[in-house]
C-alpha positions in Angstrom: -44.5 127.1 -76.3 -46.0 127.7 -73.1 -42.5 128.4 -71.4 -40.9 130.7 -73.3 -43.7 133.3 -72.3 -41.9 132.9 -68.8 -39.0 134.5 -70.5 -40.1 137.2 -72.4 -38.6 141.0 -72.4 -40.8 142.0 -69.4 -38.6 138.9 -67.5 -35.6 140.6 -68.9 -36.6 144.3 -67.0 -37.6 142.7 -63.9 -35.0 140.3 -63.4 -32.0 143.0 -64.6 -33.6 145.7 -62.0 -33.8 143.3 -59.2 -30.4 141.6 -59.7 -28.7 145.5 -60.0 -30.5 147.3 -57.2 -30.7 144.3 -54.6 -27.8 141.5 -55.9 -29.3 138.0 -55.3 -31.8 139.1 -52.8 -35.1 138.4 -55.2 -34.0 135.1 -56.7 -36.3 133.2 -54.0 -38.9 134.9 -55.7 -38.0 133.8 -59.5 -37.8 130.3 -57.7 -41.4 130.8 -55.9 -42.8 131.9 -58.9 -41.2 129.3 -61.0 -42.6 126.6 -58.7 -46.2 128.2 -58.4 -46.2 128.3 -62.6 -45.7 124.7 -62.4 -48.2 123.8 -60.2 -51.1 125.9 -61.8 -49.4 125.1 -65.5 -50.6 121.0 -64.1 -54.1 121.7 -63.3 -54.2 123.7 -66.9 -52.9 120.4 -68.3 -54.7 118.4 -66.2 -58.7 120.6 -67.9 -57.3 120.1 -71.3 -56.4 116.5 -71.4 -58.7 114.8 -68.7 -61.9 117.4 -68.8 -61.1 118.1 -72.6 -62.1 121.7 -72.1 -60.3 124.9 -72.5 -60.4 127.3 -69.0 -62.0 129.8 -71.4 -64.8 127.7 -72.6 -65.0 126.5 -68.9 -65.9 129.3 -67.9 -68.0 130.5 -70.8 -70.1 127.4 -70.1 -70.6 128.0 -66.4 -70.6 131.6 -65.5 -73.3 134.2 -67.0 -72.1 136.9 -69.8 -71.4 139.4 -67.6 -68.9 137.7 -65.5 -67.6 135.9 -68.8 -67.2 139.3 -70.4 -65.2 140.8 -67.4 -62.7 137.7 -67.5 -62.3 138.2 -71.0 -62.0 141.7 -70.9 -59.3 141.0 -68.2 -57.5 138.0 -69.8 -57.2 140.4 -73.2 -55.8 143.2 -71.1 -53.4 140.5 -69.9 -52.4 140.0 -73.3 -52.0 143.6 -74.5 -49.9 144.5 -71.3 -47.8 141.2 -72.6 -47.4 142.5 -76.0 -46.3 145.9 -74.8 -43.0 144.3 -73.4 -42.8 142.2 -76.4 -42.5 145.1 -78.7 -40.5 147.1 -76.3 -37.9 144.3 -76.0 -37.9 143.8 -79.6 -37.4 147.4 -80.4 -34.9 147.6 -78.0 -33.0 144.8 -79.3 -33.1 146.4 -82.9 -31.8 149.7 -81.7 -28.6 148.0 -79.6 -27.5 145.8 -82.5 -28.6 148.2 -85.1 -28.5 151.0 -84.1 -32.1 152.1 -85.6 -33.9 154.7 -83.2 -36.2 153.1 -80.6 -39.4 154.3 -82.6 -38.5 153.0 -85.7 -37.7 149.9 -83.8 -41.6 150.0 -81.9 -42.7 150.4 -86.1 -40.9 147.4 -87.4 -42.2 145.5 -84.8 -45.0 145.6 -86.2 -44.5 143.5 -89.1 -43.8 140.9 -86.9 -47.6 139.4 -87.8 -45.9 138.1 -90.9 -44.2 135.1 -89.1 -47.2 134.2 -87.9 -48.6 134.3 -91.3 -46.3 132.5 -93.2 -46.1 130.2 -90.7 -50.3 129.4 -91.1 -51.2 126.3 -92.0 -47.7 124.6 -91.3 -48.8 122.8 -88.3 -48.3 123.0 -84.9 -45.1 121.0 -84.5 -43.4 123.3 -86.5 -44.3 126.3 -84.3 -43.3 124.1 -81.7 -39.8 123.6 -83.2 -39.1 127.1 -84.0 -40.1 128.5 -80.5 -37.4 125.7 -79.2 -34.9 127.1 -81.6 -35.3 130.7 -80.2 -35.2 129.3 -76.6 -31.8 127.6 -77.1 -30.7 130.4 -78.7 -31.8 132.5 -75.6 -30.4 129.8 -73.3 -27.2 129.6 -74.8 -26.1 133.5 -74.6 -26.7 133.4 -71.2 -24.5 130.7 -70.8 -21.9 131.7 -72.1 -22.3 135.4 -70.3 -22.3 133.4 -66.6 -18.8 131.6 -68.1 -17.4 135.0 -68.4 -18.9 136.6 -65.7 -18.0 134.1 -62.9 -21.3 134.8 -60.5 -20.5 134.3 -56.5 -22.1 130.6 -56.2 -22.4 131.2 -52.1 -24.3 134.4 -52.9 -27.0 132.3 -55.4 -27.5 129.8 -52.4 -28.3 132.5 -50.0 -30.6 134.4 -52.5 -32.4 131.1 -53.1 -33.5 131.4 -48.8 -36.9 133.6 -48.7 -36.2 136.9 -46.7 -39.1 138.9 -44.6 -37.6 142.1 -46.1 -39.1 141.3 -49.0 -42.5 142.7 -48.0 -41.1 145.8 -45.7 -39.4 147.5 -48.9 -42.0 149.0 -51.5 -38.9 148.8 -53.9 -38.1 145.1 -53.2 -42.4 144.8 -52.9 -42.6 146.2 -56.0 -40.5 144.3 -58.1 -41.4 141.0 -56.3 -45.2 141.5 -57.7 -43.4 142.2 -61.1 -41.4 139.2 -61.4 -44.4 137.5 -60.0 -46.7 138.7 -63.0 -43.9 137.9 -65.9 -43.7 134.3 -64.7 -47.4 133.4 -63.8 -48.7 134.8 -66.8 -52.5 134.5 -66.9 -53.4 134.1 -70.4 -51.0 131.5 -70.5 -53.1 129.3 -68.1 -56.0 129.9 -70.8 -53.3 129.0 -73.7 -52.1 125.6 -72.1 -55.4 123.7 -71.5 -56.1 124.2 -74.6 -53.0 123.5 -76.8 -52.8 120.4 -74.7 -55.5 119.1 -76.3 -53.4 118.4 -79.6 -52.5 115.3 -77.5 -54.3 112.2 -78.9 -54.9 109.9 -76.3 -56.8 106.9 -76.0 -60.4 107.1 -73.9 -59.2 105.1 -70.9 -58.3 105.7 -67.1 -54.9 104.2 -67.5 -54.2 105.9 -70.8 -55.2 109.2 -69.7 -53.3 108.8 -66.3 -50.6 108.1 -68.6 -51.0 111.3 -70.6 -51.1 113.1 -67.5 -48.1 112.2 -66.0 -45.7 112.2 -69.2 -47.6 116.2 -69.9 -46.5 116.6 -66.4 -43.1 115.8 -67.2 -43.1 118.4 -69.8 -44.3 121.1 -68.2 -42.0 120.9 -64.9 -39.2 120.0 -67.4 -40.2 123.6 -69.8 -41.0 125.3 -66.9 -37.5 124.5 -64.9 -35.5 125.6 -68.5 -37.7 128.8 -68.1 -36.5 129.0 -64.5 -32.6 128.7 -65.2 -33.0 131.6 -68.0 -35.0 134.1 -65.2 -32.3 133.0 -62.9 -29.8 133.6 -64.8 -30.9 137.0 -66.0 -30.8 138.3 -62.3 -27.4 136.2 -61.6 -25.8 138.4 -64.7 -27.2 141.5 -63.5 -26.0 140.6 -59.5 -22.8 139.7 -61.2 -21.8 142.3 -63.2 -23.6 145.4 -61.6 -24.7 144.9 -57.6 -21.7 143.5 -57.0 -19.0 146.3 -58.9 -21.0 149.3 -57.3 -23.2 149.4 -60.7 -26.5 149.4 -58.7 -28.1 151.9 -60.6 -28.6 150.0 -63.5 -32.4 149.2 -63.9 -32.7 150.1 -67.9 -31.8 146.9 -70.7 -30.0 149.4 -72.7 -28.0 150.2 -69.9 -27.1 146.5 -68.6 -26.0 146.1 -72.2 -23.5 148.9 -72.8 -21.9 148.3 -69.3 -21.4 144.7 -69.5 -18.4 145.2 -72.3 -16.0 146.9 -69.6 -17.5 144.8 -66.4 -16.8 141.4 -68.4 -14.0 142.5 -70.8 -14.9 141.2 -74.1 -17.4 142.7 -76.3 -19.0 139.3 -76.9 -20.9 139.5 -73.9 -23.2 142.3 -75.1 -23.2 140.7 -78.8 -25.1 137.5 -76.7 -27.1 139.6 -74.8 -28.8 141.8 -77.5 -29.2 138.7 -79.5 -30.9 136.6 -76.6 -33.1 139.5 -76.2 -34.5 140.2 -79.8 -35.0 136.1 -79.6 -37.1 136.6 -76.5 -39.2 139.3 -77.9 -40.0 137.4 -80.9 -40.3 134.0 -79.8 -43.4 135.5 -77.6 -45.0 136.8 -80.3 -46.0 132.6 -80.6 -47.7 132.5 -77.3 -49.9 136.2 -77.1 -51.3 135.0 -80.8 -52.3 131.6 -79.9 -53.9 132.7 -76.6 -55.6 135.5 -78.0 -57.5 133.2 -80.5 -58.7 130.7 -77.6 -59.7 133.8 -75.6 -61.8 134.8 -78.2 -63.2 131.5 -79.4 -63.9 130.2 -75.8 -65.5 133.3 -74.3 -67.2 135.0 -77.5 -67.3 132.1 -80.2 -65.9 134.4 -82.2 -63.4 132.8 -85.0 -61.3 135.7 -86.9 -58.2 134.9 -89.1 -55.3 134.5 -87.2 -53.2 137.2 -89.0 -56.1 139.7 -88.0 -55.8 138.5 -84.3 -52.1 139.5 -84.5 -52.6 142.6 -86.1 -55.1 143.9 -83.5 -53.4 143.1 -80.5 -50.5 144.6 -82.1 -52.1 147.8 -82.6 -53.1 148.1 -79.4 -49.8 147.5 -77.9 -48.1 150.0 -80.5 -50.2 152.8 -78.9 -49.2 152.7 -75.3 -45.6 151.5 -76.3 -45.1 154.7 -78.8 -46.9 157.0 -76.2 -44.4 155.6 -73.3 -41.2 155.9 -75.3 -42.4 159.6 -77.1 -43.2 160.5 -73.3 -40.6 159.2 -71.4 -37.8 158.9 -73.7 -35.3 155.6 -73.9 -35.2 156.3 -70.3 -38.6 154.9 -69.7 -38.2 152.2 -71.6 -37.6 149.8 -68.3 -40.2 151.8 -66.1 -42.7 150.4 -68.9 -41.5 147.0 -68.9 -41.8 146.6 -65.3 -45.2 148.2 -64.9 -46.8 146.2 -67.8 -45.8 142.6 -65.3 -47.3 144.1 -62.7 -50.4 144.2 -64.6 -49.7 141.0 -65.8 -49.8 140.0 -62.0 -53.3 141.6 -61.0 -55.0 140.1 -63.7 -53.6 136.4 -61.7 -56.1 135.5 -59.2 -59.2 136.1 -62.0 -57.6 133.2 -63.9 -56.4 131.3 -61.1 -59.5 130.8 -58.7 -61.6 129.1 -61.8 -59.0 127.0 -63.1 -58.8 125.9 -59.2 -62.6 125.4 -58.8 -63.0 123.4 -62.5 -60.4 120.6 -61.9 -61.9 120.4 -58.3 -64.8 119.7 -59.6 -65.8 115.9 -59.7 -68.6 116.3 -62.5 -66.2 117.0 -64.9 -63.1 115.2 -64.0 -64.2 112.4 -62.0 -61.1 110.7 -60.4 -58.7 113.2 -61.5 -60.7 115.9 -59.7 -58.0 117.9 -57.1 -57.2 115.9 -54.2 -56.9 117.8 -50.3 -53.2 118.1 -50.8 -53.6 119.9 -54.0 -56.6 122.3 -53.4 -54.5 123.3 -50.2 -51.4 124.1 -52.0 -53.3 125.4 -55.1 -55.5 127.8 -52.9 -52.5 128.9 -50.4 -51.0 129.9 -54.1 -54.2 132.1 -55.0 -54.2 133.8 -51.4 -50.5 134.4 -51.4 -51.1 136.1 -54.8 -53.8 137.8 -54.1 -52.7 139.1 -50.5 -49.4 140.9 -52.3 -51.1 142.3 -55.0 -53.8 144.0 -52.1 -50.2 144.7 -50.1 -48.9 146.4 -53.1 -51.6 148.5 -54.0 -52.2 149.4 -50.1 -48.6 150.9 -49.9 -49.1 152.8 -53.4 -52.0 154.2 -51.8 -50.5 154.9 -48.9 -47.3 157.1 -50.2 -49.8 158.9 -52.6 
């Protein structure tokens, strides 16, 4: 559940940009960021099961209401930029395969809240199972797409190395910070120490070491499928566009109409448009759920979950409509990409108290961070923080 977020539509624009304009250049980044998700996605498990606490009622409980209020404020806005992509993706997906125009598309989007709905009260192994479903499905086209398209396997090696340009090039900066944001999502660090908490465990040291190390398991396991699918998005795009002179490709719509004559069959497309209205809607799971712990840890406010969906909905209709009306299906990728870089600035607010509560010895006495781990997990939060200030500093700086 947590996962699939990592592979969402605003993946999709990153990932297809950075694979056309710079080949395999930015796939160290998809790998950093993979590996950084994992090791904050551990100390969300680790607040859940071992200091049976959400990070939003963590921080409810030790920061005043003005702080609180901020972080929520900033966690909802993490959300609602989220959403945007979601409905832009699905839309998108509906006009490729259906041909329906990309604001009807934004519109029926909308009706989305009645999964969530008739999926109330079925119980959470059965979202579970569903969001699996749509993941396959996603992982599965893009199999099959890298089978036809026959990526340059030296090339993926050498994109794996990190490369100094990175940072020099606003472009390259740019979409770094993006594929940054889509794959540490913030809300999602909220999201996982709580849903982890639907783990019975038994109140011992050794069970809960136990529990600790098999959730472990599953989140590097999740985490590394999410991984493959960014990867693979940014292979195809390398593939089938950087390297046939295609480098101006950066739009969804445009990957998918060029990939029949680059590949040769019509199938490819066909996979990809599917794989992309799965992504879009298997999010949907993940912004609902987080949105309700958001609200319930940081206001105590309980609302039905169908009126959840419906309001963060609504608010990502509005900027989605106003972005398509005023940019036209053009804009459609400029959108995506901007919304992860939001998702990114909103990173270190989450990150440095989910860092300072499982440090804490108070509340989760042996387990509490060792020096190994508050080094790494800090080195993340500076890193993260120092290319968001980079990125803004150079935005600045051309204005």
């Amino acid at each position: 559940l947590v996962s699939v977020g990592y592979m969402d539509p605003g993946n999709w624009a990153t990932d297809i940009e950075a694979g056309s304009k710079y080949g395999y250049a930015l796939l160290w980044v998809v790998l950093f960021s993979s590996v950084a998700a994992m090791v904050l996605q551990y100390l969300s498990v680790k607040l859940g099961l071992i200091g049976r606490i959400d990070l939003a009622r963590a921080c409810r409980r030790h920061y005043g209401p003005r702080v609180n209020f901020v972080l929520w404020a900033l966690a909802e806005l993490a959300i609602i930029a989220c959403d945007v992509a979601e409905v832009l993706g699905s839309a998108l997906a509906l006009h490729l395969l259906f041909g329906v125009s990309l604001v009807a598309g934004i519109v029926i989007t909308a009706f989305d809240m009645l999964i969530v709905l008739g999926l109330k009260g079925h119980g959470f192994r059965q979202v579970e199972a569903i969001v699996l479903g749509l993941i396959a499905t996603i992982g599965s086209c893009f199999a099959v797409q890298l089978v036809l398209l026959g990526p340059d396997w030296q090339g993926i090696v050498h994109g794996l190395l990190p490369r100094q340009e990175t940072l020099a090039e606003p472009g390259m900066l740019y979409l770094a910070i993006g594929i940054l944001g889509a794959t540490v999502m913030p809300h999602n660090l909220y999201l996982h120490s709580s849903v982890v908490q639907t783990r019975r465990i038994v109140e011992s040291t050794e069970a809960r070491r136990d529990a600790l190390r098999f959730a472990t398991f599953d989140t590097v396991g999740s985490l590394s499928l999410a991984f493959v699918v960014n990867a693979a998005i940014l292979t195809l795009a390398a593939a089938a566009f950087h390297a046939t002179g295609h480098q101006e490709v950066t739009e969804i719509q445009d990957a998918y109409h060029l990939l029949d004559p680059v590949v040769g069959t019509t199938l490819a497309s066909l996979l990809f448009g599917i794989a992309l209205l799965a992504s879009g809607q298997s999010s949907t799971f993940t912004g609902t759920i987080a949105g309700q712990i958001l609200l319930e840890g940081f206001l105590e406010l309980k609302i039905p979950c169908w009126q959840r969906r419906l309001i963060t909905r609504l608010l990502a209709l509005v900027p989605a409509l106003a972005g398509v009306l005023w940019l036209g299906e053009a804009g459609v990728g400029t959108l995506l990409v901007a919304s992860q870089v939001v998702l990114s600035f909103q990173l270190p607010f989450a990150i440095w108290p989910l860092i300072r509560f499982t440090s804490e010895w108070r509340l989760m006495g042996p387990f509490a961070n060792g020096m190994a781990l508050k080094v790494v997990a800090w080195a993340l939060f500076a890193l993260i923080a120092a290319a968001n200030l980079w990125l803004v500093a150079g935005l600045f700086g051309q204005g």
